[in-house]
ZALO-927205 format. One line per field, with one value per atom (N, C-alpha, C, O): atom name; z, x, y; residue number from 0. Coordinates in Angstrom, 1 decimal. Each point is the difference from the previous one (the first is absolute). Example, Ala and Ser with C-alpha at 12.3 -4.5 7.8 and 13.67 -1.06 7.14 Angstrom:
<pts>
atom c(N,CA,C,O,N,CA,C,O)
z c(7.8,0.0,0.0,0.7,-1.4,0.0,0.8,0.1)
x c(13.2,-0.9,0.9,1.0,-1.4,0.9,-0.8,0.5)
y c(-5.7,1.2,1.2,0.0,1.1,1.1,1.1,1.1)
nr c(0,0,0,0,1,1,1,1)
</pts>
This chain:
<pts>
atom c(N,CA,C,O,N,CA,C,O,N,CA,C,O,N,CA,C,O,N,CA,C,O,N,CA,C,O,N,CA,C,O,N,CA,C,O,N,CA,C,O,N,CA,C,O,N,CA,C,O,N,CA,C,O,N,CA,C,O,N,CA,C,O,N,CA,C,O,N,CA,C,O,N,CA,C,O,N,CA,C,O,N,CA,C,O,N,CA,C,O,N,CA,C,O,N,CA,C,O,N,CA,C,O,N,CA,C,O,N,CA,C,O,N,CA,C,O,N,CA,C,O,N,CA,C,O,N,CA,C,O,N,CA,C,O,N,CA,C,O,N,CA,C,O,N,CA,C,O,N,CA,C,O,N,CA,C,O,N,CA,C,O,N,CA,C,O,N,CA,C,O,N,CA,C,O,N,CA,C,O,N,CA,C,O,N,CA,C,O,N,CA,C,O,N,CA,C,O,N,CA,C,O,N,CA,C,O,N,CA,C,O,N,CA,C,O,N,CA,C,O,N,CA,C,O,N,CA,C,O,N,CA,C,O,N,CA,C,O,N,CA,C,O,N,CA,C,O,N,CA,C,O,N,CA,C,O,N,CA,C,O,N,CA,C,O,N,CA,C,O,N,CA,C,O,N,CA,C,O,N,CA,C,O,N,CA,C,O,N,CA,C,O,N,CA,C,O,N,CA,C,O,N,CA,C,O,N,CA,C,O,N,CA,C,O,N,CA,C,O,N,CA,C,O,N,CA,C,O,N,CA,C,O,N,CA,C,O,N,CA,C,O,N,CA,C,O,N,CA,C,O,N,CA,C,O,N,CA,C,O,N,CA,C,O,N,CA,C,O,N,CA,C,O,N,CA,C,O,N,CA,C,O,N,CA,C,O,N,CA,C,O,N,CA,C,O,N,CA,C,O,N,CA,C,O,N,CA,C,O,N,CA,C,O,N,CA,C,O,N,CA,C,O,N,CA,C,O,N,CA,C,O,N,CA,C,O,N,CA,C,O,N,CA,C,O,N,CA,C,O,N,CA,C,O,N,CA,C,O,N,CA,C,O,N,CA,C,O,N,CA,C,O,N,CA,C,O,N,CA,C,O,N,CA,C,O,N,CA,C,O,N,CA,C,O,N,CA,C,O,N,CA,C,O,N,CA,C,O,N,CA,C,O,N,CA,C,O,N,CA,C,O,N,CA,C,O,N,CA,C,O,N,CA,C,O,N,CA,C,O,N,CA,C,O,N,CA,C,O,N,CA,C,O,N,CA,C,O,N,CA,C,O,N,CA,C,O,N,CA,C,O,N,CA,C,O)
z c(-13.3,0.5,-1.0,-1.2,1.9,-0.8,-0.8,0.6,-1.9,-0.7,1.0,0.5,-0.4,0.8,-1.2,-1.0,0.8,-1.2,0.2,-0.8,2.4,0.5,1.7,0.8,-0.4,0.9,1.1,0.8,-1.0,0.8,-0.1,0.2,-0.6,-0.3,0.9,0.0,0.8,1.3,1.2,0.7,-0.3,1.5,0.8,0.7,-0.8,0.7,0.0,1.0,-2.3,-0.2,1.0,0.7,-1.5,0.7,1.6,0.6,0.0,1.3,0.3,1.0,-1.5,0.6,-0.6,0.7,-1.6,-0.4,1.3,0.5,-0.2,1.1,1.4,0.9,-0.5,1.0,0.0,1.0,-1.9,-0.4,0.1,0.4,-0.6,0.1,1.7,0.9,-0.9,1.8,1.0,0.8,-1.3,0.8,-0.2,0.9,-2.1,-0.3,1.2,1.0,-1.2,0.6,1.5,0.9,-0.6,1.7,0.6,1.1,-1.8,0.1,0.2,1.2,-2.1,0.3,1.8,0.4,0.4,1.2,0.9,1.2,-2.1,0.8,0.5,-0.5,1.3,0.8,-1.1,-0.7,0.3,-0.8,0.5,-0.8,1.7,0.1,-1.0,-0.6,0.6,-0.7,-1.9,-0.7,0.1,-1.3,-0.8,-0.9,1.8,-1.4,0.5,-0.6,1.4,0.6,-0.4,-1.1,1.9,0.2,-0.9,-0.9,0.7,-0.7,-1.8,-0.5,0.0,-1.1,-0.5,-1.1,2.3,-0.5,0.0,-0.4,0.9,0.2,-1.3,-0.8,0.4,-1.3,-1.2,-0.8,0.8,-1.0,0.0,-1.2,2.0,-0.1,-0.4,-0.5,1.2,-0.1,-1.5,-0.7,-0.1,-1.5,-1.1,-1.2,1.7,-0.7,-0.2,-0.8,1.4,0.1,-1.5,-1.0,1.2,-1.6,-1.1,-1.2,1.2,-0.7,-0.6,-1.0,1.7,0.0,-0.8,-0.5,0.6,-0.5,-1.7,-1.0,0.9,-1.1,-1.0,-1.2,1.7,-0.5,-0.1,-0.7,1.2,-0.3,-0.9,-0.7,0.6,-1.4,-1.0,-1.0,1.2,-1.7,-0.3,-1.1,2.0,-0.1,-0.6,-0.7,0.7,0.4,-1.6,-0.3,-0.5,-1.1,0.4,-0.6,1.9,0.5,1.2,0.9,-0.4,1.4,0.9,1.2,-1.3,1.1,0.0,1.2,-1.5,-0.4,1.3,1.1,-1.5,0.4,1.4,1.0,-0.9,1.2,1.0,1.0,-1.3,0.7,0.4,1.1,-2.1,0.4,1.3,1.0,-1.5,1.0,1.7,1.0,-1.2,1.4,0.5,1.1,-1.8,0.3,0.7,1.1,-1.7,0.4,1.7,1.0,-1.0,1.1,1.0,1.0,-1.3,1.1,0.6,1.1,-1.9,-0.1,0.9,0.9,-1.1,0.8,1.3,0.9,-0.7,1.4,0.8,1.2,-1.6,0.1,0.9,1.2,-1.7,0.0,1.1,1.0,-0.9,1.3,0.7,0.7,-0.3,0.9,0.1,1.1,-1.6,0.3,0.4,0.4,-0.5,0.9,1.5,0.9,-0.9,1.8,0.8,1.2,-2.2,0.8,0.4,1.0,-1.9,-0.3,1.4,1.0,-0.9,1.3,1.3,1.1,-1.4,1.2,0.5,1.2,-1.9,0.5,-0.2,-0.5,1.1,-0.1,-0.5,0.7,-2.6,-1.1,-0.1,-0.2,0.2,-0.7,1.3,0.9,-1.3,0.8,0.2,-1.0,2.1,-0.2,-1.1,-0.6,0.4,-1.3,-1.5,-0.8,0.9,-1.1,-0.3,-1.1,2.0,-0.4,-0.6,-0.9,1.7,-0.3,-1.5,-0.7,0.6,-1.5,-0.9,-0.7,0.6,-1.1,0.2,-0.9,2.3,-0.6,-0.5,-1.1,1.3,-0.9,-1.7,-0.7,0.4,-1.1,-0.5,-1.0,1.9,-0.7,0.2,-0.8,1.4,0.2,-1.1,-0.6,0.6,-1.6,-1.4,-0.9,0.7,-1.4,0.4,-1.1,2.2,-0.2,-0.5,-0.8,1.3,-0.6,-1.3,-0.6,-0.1,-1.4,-0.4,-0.8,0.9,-0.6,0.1,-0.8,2.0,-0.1,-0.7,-0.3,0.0,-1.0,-1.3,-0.7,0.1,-1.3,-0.2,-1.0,2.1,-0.1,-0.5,-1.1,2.5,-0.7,-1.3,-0.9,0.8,-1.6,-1.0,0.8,-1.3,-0.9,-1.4,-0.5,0.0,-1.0,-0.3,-1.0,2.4,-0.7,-0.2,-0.4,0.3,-0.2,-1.6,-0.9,0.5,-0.6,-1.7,-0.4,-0.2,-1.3,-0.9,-0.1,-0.4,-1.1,-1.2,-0.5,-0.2,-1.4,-0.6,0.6,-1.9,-0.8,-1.0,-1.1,1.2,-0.6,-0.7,-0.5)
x c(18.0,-1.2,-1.2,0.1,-1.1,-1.4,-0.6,0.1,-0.6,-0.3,-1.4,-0.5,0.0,-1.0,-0.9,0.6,-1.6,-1.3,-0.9,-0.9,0.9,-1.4,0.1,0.6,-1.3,0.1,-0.2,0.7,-1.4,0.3,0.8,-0.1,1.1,1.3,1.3,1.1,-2.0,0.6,0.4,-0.9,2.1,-0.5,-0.9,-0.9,1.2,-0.7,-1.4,-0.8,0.5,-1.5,-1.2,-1.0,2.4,-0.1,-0.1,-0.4,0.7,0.3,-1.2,-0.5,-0.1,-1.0,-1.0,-1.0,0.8,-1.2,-0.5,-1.1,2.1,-0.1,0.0,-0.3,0.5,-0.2,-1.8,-0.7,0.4,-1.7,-0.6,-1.2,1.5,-1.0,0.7,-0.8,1.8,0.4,-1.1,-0.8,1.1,-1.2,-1.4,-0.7,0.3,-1.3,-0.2,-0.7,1.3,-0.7,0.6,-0.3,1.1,0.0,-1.4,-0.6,0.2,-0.9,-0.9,-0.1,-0.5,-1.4,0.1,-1.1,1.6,-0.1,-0.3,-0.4,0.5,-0.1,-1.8,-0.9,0.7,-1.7,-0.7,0.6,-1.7,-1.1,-0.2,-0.7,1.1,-0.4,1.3,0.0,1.0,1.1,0.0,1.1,-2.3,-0.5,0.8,0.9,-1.7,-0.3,1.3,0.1,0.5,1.5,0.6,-0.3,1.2,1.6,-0.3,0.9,-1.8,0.4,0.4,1.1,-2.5,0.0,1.3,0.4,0.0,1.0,1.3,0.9,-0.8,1.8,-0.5,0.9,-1.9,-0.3,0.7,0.9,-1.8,0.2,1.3,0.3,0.5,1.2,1.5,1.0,-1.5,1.0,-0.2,1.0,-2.5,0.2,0.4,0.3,-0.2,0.0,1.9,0.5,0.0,1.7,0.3,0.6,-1.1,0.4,-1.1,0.5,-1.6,-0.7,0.5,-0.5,1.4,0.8,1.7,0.7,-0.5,1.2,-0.8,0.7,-1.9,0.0,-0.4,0.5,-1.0,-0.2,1.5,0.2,0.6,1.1,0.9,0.8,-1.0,0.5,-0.4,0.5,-1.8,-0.6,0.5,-0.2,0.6,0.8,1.0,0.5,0.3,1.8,0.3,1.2,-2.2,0.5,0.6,0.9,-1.4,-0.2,0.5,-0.7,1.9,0.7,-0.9,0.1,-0.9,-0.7,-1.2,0.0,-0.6,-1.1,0.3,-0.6,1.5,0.4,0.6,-0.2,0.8,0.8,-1.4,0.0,-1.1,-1.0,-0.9,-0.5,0.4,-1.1,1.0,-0.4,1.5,0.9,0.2,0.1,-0.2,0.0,-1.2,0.2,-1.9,-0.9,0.1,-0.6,1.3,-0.3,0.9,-0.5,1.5,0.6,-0.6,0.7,-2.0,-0.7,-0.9,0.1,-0.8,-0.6,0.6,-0.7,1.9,0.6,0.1,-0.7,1.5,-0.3,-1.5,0.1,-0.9,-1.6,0.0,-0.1,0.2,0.0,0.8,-0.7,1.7,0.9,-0.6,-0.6,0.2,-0.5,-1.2,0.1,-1.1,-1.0,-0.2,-1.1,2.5,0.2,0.3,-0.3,1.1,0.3,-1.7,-0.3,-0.5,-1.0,-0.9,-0.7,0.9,-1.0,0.9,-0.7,2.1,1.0,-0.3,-0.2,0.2,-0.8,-1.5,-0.2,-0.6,-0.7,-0.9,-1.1,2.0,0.4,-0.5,-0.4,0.5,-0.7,0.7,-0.3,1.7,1.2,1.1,0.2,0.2,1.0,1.3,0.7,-0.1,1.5,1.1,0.7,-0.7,0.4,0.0,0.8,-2.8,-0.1,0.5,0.6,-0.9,-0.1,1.9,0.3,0.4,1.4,0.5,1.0,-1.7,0.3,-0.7,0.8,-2.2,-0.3,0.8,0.8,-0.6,1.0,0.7,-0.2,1.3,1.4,-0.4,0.7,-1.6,-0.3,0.0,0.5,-1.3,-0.8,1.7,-0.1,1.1,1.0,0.9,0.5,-0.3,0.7,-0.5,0.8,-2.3,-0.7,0.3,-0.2,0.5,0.6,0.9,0.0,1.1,1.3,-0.1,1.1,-1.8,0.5,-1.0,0.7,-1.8,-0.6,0.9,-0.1,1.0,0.5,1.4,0.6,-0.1,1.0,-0.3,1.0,-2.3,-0.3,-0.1,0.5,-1.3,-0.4,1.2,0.1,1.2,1.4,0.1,0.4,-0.5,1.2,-1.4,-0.8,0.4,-1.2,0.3,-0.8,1.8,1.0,0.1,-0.2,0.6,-0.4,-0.8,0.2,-1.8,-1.2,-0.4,-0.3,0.3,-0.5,0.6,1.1,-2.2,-0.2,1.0,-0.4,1.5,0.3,0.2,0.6,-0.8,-0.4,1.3,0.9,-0.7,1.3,-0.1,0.7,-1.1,-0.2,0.9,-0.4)
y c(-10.8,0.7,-0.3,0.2,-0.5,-0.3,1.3,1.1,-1.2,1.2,0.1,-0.9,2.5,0.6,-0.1,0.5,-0.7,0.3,0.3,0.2,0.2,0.4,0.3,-0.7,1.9,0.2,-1.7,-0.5,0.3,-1.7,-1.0,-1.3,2.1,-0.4,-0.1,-0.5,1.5,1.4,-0.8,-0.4,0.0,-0.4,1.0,-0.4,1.4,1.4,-0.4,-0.1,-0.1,-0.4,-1.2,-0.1,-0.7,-1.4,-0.1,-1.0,2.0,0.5,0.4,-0.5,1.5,1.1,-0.8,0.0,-0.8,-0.8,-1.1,-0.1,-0.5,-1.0,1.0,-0.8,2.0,0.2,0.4,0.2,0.0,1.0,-1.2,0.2,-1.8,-1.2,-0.2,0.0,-0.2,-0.3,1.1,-0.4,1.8,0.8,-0.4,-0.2,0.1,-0.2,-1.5,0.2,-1.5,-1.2,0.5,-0.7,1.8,0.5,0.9,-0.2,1.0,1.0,-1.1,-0.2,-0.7,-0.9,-0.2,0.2,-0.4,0.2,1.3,0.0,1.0,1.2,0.0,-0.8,1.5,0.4,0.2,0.8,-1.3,0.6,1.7,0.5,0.4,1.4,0.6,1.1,-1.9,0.5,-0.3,-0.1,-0.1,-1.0,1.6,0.1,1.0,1.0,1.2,1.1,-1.5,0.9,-0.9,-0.5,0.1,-0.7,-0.7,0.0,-0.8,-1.5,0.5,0.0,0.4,0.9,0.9,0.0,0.9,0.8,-0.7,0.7,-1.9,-0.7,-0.9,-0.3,0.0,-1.2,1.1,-0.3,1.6,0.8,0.6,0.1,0.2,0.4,-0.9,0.4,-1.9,-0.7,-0.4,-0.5,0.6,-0.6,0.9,-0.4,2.0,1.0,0.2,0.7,-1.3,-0.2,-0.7,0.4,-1.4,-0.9,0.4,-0.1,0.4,0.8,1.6,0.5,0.1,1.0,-0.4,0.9,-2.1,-0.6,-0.4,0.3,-0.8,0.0,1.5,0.2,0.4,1.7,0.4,1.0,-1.3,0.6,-0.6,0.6,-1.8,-0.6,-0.2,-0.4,0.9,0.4,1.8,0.6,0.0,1.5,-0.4,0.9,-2.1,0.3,1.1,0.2,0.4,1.1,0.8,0.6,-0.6,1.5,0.2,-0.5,1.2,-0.4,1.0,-0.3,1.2,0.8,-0.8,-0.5,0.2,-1.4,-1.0,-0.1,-0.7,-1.0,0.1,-0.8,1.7,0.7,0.1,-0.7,1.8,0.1,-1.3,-0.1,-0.8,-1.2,-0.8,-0.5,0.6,-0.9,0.6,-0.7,2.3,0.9,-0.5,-0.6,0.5,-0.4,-1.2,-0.2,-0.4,-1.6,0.0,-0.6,1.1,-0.1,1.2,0.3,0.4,0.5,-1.2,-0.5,0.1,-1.1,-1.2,-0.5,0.1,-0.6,0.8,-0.5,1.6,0.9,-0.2,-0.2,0.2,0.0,-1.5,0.0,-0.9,-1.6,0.1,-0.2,0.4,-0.1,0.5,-0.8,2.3,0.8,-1.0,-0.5,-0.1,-0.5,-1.5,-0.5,-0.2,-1.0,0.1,-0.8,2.0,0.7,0.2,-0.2,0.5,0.1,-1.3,-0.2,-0.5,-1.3,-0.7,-0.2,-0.1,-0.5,0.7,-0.6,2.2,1.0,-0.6,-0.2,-0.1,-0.7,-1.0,-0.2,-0.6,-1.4,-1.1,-1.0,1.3,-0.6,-0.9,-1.2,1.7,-1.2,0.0,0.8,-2.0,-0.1,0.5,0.3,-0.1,0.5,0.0,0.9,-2.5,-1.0,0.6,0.4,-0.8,0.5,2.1,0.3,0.7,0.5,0.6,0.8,-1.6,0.1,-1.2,0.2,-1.0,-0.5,1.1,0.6,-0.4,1.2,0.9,0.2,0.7,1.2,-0.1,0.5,-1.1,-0.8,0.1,0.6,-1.2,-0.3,1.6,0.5,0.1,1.3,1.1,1.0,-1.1,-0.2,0.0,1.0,-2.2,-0.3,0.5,0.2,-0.2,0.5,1.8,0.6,0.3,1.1,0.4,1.0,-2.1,0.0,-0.5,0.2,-0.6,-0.5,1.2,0.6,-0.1,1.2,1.4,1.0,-1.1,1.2,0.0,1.0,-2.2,-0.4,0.4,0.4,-0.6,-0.1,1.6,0.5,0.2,1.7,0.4,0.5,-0.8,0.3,-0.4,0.7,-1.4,-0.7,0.0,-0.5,0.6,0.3,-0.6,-0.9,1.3,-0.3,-1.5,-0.5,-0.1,-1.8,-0.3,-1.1,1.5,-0.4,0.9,-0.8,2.0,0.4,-0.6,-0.6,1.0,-0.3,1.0,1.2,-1.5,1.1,0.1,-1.0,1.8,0.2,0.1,0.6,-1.1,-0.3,1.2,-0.2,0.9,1.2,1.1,1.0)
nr c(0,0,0,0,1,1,1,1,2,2,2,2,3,3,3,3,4,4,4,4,5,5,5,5,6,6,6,6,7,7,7,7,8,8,8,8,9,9,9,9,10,10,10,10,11,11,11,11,12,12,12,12,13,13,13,13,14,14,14,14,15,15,15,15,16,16,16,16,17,17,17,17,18,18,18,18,19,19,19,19,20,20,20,20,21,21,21,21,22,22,22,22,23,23,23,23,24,24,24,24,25,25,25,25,26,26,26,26,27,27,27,27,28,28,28,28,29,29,29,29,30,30,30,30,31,31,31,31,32,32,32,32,33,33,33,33,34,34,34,34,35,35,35,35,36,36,36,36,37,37,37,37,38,38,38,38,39,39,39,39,40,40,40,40,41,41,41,41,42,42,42,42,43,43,43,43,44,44,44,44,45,45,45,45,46,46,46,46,47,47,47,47,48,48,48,48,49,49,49,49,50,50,50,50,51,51,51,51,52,52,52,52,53,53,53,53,54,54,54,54,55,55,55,55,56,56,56,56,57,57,57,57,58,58,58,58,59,59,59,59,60,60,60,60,61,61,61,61,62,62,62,62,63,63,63,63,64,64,64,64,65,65,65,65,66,66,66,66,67,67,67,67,68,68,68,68,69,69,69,69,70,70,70,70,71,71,71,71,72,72,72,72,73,73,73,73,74,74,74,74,75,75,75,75,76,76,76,76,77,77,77,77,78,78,78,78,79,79,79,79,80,80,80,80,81,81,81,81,82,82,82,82,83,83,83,83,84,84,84,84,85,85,85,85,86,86,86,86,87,87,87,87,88,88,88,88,89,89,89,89,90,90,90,90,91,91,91,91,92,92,92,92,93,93,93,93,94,94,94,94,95,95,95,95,96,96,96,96,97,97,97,97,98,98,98,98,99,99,99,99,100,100,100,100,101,101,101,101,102,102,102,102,103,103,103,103,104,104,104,104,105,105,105,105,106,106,106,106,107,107,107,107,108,108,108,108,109,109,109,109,110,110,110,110,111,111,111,111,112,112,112,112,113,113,113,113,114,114,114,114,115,115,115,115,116,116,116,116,117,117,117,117,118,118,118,118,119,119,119,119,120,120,120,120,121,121,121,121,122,122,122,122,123,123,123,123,124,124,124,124,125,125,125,125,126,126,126,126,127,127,127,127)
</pts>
């Protein structure tokens, strides 16, 4: 197993990083009436996941810290999903696409709500 040295070390990371640039170059299609709604709030949410992965690994001291950035991040992710149903609702993205991003957004649940549980493999401890 490869040593972790940094939150981008994460597959999780690695996951929610590439879905926030996959949304970002999907949004560039959305309606110019949608610049300062939809488009805006799926760019900000889908980047605020791995932006939330790194706040939480600069916590790992601290398991209530850490624990919370990481809950964050997987609202964040919740957000992203709910805001791809709408962007597919009306009919920004395709069927396709909007079932490969869920998936994605999907699987970075599961591995955020793995970590919430087990906390313990991540955190920092003191030899004290």
């Amino acid at each position: 197993m490869a040593t972790i040295r940094s939150a981008k070390d994460l597959i999780v990371y690695k996951q929610a990083y590439k879905l926030a640039m996959d949304v970002y170059e999907m949004s560039k299609r959305f309606p110019v009436e949608e610049r300062y709604v939809l488009t805006s709030q799926i760019r900000r949410s889908s980047r605020s996941i791995s932006m939330n992965l790194r706040e939480a690994w600069a916590k790992r001291r601290y398991h209530a810290h850490f624990v919370s950035k990481l809950t964050d991040g997987d609202g964040e992710n919740s957000e992203t999903d709910t805001s791809l149903d709408f962007a597919h609702d009306c009919k920004y993205i395709t069927k396709d696409e909007h079932r490969e991003l869920t998936e994605i957004c999907a699987e970075i649940g599961r591995m955020l709500g793995s970590m919430i549980d087990h906390p313990e493999k991540f955190l920092l401890t003191s030899d004290l």
